[in-house]
C-alpha positions in Angstrom: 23.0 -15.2 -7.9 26.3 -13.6 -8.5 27.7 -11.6 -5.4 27.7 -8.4 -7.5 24.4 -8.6 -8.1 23.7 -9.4 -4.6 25.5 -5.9 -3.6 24.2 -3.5 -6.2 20.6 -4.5 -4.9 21.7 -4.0 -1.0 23.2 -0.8 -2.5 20.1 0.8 -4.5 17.8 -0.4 -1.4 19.4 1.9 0.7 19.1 5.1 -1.8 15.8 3.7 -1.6 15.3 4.0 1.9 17.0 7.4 1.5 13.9 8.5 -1.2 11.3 6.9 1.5 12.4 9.4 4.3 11.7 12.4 1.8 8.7 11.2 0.4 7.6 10.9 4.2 8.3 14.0 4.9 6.9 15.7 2.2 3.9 14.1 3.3 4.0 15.7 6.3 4.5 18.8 4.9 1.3 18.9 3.0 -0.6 17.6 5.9 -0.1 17.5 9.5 3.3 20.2 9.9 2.5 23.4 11.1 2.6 26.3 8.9 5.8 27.8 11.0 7.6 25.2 10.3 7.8 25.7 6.4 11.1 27.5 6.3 13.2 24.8 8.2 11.1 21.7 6.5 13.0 23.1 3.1 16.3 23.1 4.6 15.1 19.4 5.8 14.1 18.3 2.0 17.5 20.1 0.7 19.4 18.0 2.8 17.9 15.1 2.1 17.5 15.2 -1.8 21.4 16.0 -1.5 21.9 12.7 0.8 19.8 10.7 -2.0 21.2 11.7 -4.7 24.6 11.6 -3.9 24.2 7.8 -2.5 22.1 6.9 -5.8 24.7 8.4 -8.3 28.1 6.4 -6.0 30.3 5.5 -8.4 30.3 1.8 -6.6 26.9 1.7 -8.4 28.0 2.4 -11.6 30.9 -0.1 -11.2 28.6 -2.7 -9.8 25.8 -2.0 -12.7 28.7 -2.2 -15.4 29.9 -5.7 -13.8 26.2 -7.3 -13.6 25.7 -6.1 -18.0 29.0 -8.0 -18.5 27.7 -11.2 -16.7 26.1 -13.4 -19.6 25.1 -16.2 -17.5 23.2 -13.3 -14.5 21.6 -11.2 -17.9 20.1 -15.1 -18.9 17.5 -14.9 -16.3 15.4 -12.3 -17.4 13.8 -10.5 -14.2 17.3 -9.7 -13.1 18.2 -8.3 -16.7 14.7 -6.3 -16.9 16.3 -4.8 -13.3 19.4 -4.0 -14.3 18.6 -2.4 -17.7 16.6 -0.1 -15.8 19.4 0.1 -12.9 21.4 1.4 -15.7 18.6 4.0 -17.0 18.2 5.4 -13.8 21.5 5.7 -12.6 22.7 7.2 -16.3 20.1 9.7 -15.4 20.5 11.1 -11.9 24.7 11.3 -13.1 23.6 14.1 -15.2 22.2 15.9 -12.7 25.0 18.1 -10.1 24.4 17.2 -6.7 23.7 21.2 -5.9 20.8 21.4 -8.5 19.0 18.2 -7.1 19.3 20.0 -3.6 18.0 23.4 -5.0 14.9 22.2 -6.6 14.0 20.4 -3.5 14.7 23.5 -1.5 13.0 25.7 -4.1 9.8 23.9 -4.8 9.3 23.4 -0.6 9.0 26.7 -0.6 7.5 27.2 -3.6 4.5 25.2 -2.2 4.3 27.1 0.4 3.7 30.5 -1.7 1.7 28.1 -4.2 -0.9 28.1 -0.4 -1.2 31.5 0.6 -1.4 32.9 -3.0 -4.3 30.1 -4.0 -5.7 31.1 -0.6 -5.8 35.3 -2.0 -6.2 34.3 -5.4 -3.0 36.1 -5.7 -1.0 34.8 -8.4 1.3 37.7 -8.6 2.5 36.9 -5.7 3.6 33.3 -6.5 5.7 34.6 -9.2 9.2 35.0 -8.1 8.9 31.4 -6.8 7.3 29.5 -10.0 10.0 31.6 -11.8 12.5 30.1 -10.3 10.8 26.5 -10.3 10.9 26.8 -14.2 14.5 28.3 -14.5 15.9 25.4 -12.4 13.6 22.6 -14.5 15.3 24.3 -17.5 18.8 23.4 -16.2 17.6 19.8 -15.0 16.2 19.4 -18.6 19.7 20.6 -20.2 21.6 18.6 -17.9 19.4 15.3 -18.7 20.2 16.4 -22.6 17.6 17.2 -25.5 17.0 14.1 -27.2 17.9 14.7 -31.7 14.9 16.6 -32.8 12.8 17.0 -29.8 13.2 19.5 -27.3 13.3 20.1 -23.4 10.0 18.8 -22.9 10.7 15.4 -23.6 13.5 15.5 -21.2 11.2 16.1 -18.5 8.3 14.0 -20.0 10.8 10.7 -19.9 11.4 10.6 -16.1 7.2 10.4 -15.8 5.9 8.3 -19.1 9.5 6.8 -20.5 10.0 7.2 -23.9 7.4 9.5 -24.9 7.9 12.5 -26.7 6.0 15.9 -26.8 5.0 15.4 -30.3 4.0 12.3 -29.6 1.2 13.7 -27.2 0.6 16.5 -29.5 -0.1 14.1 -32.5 -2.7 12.0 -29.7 -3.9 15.1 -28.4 -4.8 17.6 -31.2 -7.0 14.5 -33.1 -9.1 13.9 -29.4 -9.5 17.2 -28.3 -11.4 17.2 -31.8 -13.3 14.3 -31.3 -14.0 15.3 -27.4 -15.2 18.6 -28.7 -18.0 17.3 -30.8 -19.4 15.3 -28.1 -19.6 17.7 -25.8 -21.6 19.9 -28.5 -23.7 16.9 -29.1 -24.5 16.9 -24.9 -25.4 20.8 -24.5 -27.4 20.4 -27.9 -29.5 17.6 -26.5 -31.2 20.1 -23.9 -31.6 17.6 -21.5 -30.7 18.4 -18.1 -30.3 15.3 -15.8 -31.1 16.0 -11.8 -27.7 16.9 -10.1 -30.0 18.0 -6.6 -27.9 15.4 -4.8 -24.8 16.7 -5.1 -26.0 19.9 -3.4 -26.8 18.0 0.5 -24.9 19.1 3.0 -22.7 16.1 4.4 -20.9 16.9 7.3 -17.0 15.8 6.7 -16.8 13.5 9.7 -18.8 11.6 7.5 -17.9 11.8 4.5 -14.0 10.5 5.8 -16.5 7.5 7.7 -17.7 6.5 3.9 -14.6 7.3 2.7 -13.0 4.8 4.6 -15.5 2.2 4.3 -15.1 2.3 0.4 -11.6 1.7 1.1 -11.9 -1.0 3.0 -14.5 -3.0 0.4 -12.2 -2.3 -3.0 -9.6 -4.2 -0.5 -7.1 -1.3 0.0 -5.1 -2.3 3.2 -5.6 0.5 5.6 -3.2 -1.7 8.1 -0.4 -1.0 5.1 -1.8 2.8 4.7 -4.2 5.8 5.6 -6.1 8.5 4.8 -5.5 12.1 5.5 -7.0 15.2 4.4 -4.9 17.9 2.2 -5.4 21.0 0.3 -4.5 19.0 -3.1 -5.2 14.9 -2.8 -2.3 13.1 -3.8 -0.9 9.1 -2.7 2.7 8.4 -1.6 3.5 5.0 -1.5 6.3 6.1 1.1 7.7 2.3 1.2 6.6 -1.2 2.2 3.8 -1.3 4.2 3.0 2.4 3.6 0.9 3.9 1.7 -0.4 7.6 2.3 -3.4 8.4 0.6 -4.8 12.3 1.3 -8.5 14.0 0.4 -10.4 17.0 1.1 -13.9 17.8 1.7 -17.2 20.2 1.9 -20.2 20.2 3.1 -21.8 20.3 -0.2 -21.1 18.3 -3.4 -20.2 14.9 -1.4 -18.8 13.4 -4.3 -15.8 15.5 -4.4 -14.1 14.1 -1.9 -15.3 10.3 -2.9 -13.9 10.4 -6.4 -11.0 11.7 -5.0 -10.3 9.1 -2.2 -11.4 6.5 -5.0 -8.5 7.7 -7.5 -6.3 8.7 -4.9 -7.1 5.0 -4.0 -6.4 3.4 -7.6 -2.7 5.2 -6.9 -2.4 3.4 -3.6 -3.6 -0.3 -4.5 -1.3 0.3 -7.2 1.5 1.3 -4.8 0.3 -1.3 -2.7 0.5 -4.4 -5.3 3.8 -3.6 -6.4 6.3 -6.0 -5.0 8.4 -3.8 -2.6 8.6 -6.7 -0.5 9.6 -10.1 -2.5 12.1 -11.7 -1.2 14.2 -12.4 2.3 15.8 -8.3 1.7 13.0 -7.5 -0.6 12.8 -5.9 -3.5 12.4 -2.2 -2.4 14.5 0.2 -4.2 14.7 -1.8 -6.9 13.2 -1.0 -10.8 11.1 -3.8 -10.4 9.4 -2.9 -7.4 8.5 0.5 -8.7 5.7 1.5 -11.0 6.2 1.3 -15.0 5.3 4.8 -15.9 2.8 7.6 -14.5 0.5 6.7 -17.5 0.0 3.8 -16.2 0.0 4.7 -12.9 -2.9 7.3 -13.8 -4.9 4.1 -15.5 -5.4 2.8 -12.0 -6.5 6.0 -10.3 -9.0 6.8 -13.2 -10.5 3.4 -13.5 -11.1 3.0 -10.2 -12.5 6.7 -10.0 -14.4 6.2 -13.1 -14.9 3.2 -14.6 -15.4 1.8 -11.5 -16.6 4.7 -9.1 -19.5 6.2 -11.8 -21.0 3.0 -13.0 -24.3 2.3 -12.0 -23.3 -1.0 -10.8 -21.3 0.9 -8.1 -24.0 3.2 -6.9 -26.4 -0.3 -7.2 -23.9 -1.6 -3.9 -22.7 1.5 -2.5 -26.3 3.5 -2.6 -27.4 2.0 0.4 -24.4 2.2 2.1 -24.5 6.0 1.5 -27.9 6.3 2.9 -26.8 4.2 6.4 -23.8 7.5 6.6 -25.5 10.0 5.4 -29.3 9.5 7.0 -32.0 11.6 4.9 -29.9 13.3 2.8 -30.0 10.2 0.4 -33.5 9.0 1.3 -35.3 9.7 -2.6 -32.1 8.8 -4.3 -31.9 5.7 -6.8 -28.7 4.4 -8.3 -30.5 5.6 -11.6 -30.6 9.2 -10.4 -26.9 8.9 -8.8 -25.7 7.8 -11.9 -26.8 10.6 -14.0 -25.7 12.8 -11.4 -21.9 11.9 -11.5 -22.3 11.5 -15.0 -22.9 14.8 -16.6 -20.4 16.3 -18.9 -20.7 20.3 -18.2 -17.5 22.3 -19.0 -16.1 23.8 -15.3 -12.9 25.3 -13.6 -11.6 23.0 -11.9 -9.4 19.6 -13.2 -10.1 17.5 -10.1 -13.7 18.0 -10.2 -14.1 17.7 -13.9 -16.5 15.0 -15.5 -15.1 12.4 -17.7 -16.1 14.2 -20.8 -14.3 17.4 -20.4 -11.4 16.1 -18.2 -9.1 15.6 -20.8 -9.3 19.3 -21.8 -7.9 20.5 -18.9 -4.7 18.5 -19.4 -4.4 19.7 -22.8 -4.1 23.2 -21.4 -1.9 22.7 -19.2 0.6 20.5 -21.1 0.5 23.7 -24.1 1.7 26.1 -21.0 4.4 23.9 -19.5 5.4 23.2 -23.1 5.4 27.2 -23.4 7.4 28.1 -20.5 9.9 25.6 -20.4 10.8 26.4 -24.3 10.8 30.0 -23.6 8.0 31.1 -25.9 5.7 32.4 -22.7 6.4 34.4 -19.6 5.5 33.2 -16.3 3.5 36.5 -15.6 1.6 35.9 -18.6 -0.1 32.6 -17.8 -3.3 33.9 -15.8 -4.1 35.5 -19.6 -3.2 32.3 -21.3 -5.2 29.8 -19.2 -8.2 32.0 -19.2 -7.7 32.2 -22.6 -7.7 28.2 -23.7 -10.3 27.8 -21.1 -12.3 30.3 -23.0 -11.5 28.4 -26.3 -12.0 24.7 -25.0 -14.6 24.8 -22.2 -16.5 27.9 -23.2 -16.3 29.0 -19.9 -14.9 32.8 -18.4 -12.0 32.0 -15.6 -13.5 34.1 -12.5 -10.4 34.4 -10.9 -6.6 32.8 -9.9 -7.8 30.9 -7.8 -10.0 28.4 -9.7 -8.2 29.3 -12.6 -3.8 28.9 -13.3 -3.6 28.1 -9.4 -5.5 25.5 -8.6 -2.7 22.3 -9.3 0.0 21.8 -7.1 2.4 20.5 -9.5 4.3 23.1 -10.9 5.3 24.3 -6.8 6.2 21.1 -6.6 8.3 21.1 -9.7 6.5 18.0 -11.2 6.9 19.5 -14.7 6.2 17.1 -18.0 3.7 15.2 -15.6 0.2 16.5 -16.8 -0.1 14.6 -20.2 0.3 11.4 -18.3 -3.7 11.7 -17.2 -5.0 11.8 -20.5 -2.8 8.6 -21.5 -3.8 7.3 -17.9 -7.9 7.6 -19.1 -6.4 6.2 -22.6 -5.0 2.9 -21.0 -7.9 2.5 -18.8 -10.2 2.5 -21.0 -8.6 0.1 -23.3 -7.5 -2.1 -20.3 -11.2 -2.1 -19.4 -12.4 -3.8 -22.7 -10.2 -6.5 -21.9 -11.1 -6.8 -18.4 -14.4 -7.3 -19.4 -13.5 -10.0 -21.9 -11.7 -11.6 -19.5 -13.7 -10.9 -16.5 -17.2 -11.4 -18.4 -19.2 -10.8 -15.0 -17.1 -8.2 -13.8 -19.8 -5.2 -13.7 -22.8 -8.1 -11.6 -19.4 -8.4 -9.2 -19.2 -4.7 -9.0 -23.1 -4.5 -8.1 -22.3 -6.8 -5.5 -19.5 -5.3 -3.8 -17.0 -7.8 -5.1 -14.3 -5.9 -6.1 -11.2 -8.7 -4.9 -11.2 -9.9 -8.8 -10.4 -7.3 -10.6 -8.3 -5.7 -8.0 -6.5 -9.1 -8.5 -6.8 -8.6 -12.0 -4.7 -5.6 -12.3 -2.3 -6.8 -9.6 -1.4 -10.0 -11.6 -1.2 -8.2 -15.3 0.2 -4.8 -14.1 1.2 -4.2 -10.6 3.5 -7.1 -10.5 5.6 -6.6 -12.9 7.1 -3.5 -11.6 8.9 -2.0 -14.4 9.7 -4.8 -16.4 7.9 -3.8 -19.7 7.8 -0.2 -20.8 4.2 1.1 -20.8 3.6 0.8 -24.5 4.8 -2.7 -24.4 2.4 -3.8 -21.2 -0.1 -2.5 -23.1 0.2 -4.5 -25.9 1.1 -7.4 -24.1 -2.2 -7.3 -22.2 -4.9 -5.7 -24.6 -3.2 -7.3 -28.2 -3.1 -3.6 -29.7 -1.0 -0.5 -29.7 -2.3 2.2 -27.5 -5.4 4.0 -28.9 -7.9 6.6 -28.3 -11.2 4.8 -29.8 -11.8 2.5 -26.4 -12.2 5.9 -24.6 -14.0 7.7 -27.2 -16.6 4.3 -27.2 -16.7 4.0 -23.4 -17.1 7.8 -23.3 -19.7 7.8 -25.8 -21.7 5.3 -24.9 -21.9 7.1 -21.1 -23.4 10.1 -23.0 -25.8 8.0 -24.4 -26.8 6.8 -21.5 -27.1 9.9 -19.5 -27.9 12.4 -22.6 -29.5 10.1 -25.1 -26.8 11.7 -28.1 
């Protein structure tokens, strides 16, 4: 291995390390940091988004990435070529951003999230605002600076640091054909009249044991809680903060248990994920390098929603985990039957909120909020007007009146956090996981009896051999071909999702 090679990987590890101490600390922001300390923590995140940035975009790295492209005999071996191609995307990139913007938008949306708290907590959007004003006029400048790609627009700017190489048309062409398609069938559920028992979901768990379930499903699907943990958070999210660390956060309520388990279980497909990547490799490892890091957010979302979904609402689970359930949570579960638990997290019945939506309207949600960020970022809608335009598509898609900000256009964290061009990338995640499934269960012919069982080590192997592993060798379009045969498509969902509603609905 040339010597050049050798020092652009100790180089990049080190930004790396740089992005781990922020990530870290933005964990502790959204759990365990008390509320006074919100001014100085995004003074702390400034400085340290500055510090990356301007160690990631050294000119040493550009010199050493340029040497390693002009090395024929380094580019024949082609895990070191798939690295530095992407070396070269990512570092082509973060140039184009000014060192004083990338410290601003981390300053910005720390506070941002902040206001993003106490106006979800009044239901108060006015007073968020100022701050998501200013998220949105800095995302602009980050999107100009990255450059509009020849006839697209700032969208897809954003949209290629989350899902590479996609374009808002793109999604728009996927999108307007499903939401279609989606809409039928859930006419075809309310029309059925039938009305499957959903009692369950109103007992009163206390959360002490919910988080004691919680962590016990963890531990069976073989997430390493001595390489992570779980926390509780207003909005779940995972950070795979660096090797050997992987944060995982929930929340919970008395009633509706199964709030808080789909969410550690997706919040759990993000951290085996996080966790199968190989951050650690070799003698130095490979942290901070493109192939330790995950291919795209699609894909990343194909993990957490398979193993919230596909996984988490089959009756096969509930077959292995139902009497678990009842050993945690006493009387509460006594008349239940994996039949009845299976209808029960199984209905599709438009409501307000994303994270608690069924499979069958899920996808809706994203669609509305990918036409507002699209909206705001290209000018055509104000940031005050939002509350009137959610309530509006929700009206139009759902069928449902938005009671107020707070389960309405304030419920997501993402745009205080400035993760803008991110929502589409859960409706491709549900599209690659389905269409992985069908091939996992060609592959893995006895994967759902396993399930049943409590054997969840094969497929969890499964996906760390055909996608973890590979980091970001393949681009997400290519993996999927690679593993399934077939361009990405919407008919495996659309089958998986129908035959669900059949099951549950008879349509």
């Amino acid at each position: 291995m040339s010597t050049q090679y050798q020092q652009l990987c100790s180089l990049v590890r080190r930004s790396g390390v740089l992005g781990s101490i922020g990530a870290l600390v933005s964990w502790d922001q959204e759990t365990y940091m008390p509320p006074a300390g919100a001014a100085f923590r995004a003074e702390q995140l400034g400085l340290i988004a500055e510090l990356h940035h301007k160690h990631a975009t050294d000119p040493k790295i550009g010199d050493l990435i340029a040497a390693c492209e002009a090395d024929k005999a380094l580019l024949a071996n082609e895990t070191i070529a798939a690295n530095i191609r992407e070396l070269r995307r990512d570092y082509d990139r973060m140039t184009k951003l000014p060192t004083s913007l990338v410290s601003e938008l981390a300053t910005t949306t720390s506070q941002a999230q902040e206001a993003w708290k106490h106006a979800r907590q009044n239901s108060d959007f006015a007073a968020f605002v100022p701050k998501l004003e200013r998220v949105f006029e800095l995302t602009r400048q980050k999107a100009d600076c990255y450059g509009i790609p020849a006839g697209g627009e700032r969208y897809d700017a954003l949209l290629d640091e989350y899902e590479p190489g996609a374009s808002a048309k793109e999604i728009e062409a996927t999108f307007t054909p499903l939401r279609a398609k989606l809409a039928a069938l859930i006419h075809s559920v309310a029309a059925s009249g039938k009305k499957p028992d959903t009692s369950i979901l109103s007992a009163q768990i206390p959360a002490d044991k919910q988080h004691a379930f919680g962590q016990m499903i963890l531990k069976a699907i073989t997430f390493d809680l001595e390489a992570g943990r779980l926390d509780v958070t207003t909005h779940p999210f995972c950070s795979g903060v660096a090797p050997g660390d992987t944060r995982l956060t929930t929340r919970y309520r008395d009633e509706k248990f199964t709030d808080a388990l789909y969410g550690t279980l997706h919040e759990a497909g993000h951290g085996l994920y996080e966790q199968g990547l190989p951050k650690a490799g070799s003698p130095e490892g490979l942290f901070g390098q493109p192939l330790s890091e995950a291919i795209s957010l699609g894909i990343h979302e194909s993990q957490s929603r398979m193993w919230e979904n596909l996984v988490g609402r089959s009756r096969e689970f509930w077959v292995w985990a139902l009497p678990h359930a009842k050993q945690y949570f006493g009387a509460a579960m006594a008349n239940v039957t994996p039949d009845t638990m299976f209808a029960a997290v199984n209905t599709t019945t438009p409501s307000l909120i994303r994270v608690e939506a069924d499979e069958g309207t899920y996808n809706m949600h994203v669609m509305v909020r990918f036409e507002l960020e699209r909206a705001l970022l290209s000018g055509a809608m104000k940031v005050k007007d939002v509350p009137g335009e959610w309530n509006r598509r929700y009206k139009d898609y759902l069928g449902i009146d938005v009671p107020d900000d707070r389960r309405g256009c304030l419920q997501d964290v993402h745009w205080s956090a400035g993760l803008i061009g991110y929502f589409p990338t859960y409706t491709l995640g549900n599209l690659y996981a389905a269409q992985f499934w069908e091939t996992i269960e060609q592959e893995i012919p006895d994967v759902k009896a396993k399930i049943s069982r409590g054997e969840f080590a094969p497929l969890r192997e499964w996906l760390r051999t055909k996608i973890h592993a590979h980091g970001k060798r393949y681009r997400a379009a290519d993996l999927c071909k690679r593993i399934t045969g077939k361009p990405l498509s919407a008919d495996p969902l659309l089958r998986y999702l129908g035959t669900k509603a059949k099951a549950v609905y008879g349509v």
